[in-house]
N, C-alpha and C positions, 0 to 999 in steps of 0.2 A: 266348224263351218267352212265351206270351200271346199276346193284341191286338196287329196291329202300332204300335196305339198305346202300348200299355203297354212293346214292347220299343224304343221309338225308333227304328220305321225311318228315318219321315224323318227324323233329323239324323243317322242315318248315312249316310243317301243324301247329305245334301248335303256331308257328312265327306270323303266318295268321292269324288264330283263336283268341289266346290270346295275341293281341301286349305288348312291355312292355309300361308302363306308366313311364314317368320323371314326379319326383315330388322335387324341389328345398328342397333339405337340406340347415338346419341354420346355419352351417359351410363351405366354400370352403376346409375346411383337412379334412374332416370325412373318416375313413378307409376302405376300401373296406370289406364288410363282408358278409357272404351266410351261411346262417343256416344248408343246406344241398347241398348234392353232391354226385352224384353216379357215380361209376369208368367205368361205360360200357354202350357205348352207345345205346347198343340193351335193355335197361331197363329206364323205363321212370316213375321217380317219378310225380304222379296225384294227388296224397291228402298228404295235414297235416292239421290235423284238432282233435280239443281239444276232446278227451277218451268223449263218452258218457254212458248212464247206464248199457252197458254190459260190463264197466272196470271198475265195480263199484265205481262206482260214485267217479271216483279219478279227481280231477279235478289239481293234481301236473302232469297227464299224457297226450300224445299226441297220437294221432296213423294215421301212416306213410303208404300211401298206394302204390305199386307198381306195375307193370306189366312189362312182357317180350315181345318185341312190335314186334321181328324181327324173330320169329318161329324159336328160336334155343334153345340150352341148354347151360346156363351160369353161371359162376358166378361171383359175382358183390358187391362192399363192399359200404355200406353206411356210410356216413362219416357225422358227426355233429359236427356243435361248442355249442350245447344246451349242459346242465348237466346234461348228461344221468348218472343214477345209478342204471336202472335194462332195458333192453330190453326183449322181449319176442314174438314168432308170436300168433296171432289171430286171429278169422275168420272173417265173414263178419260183425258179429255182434257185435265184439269186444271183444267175452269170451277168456281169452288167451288159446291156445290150450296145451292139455297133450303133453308134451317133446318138447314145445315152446321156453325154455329158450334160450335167443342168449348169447354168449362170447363176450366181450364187447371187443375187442384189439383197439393194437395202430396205423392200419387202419382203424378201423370201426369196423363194424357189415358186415359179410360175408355170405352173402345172396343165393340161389345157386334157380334158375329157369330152368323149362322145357319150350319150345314152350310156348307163350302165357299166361303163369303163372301167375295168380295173388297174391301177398304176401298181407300183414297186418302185420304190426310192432307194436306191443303197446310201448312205449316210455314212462318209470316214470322218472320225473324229478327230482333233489334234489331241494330243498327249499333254 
């Protein structure tokens, strides 16, 4: 019922598309944990995947891909439990961009999208 933003298509689309898989952990207590999270549902994290040779060749980096799914303008804080020690956005190709630097707060990374918007986050990790 509603907007198909209000009824969730898209995460039932990707429900459909990409089921989850249960895969038996070696403990029954193992803690619940999620690497990442984003505060707003009109943004939909698509990629993490290890920095390739346009973040030079940092292999302590990740880069975090996102888009704004619901044709609005947002903002949206990305949240990790990785050990992030410098954030910064980048293009498609992974160079980080001029005046890219993110603030790293005790939310997150505050992310801000127009309509449709695609980000790139490069993520250096500490060791």
């Amino acid at each position: 019922a509603g907007s198909f933003q209000e009824a969730g298509v898209i995460q039932q689309a990707y429900n459909l598309n990409f089921p989850l898989h249960a895969v038996p952990a070696s403990c029954a207590q193992c803690p619940a944990w999620s690497a990442f999270s984003v505060s707003s549902p009109a943004v939909v994290l698509e990629t993490v995947k290890q920095a390739g040779a346009g973040a030079e060749d940092r292999p302590e980096a990740v880069v975090v891909r996102l888009y704004e799914a619901h044709g609005s303008t947002v903002t949206a804080w990305l949240q990790t439990s990785l050990p992030v020690k410098e954030a910064m956005l980048c293009d498609l190709l992974e160079r980080p961009a001029a005046q890219g630097r993110l603030l790293l707060e005790q939310r997150g990374l505050r992310l801000s999208f127009t309509p449709f918007c695609v980000l790139s986050v490069l993520l250096v990790l500490s060791r």
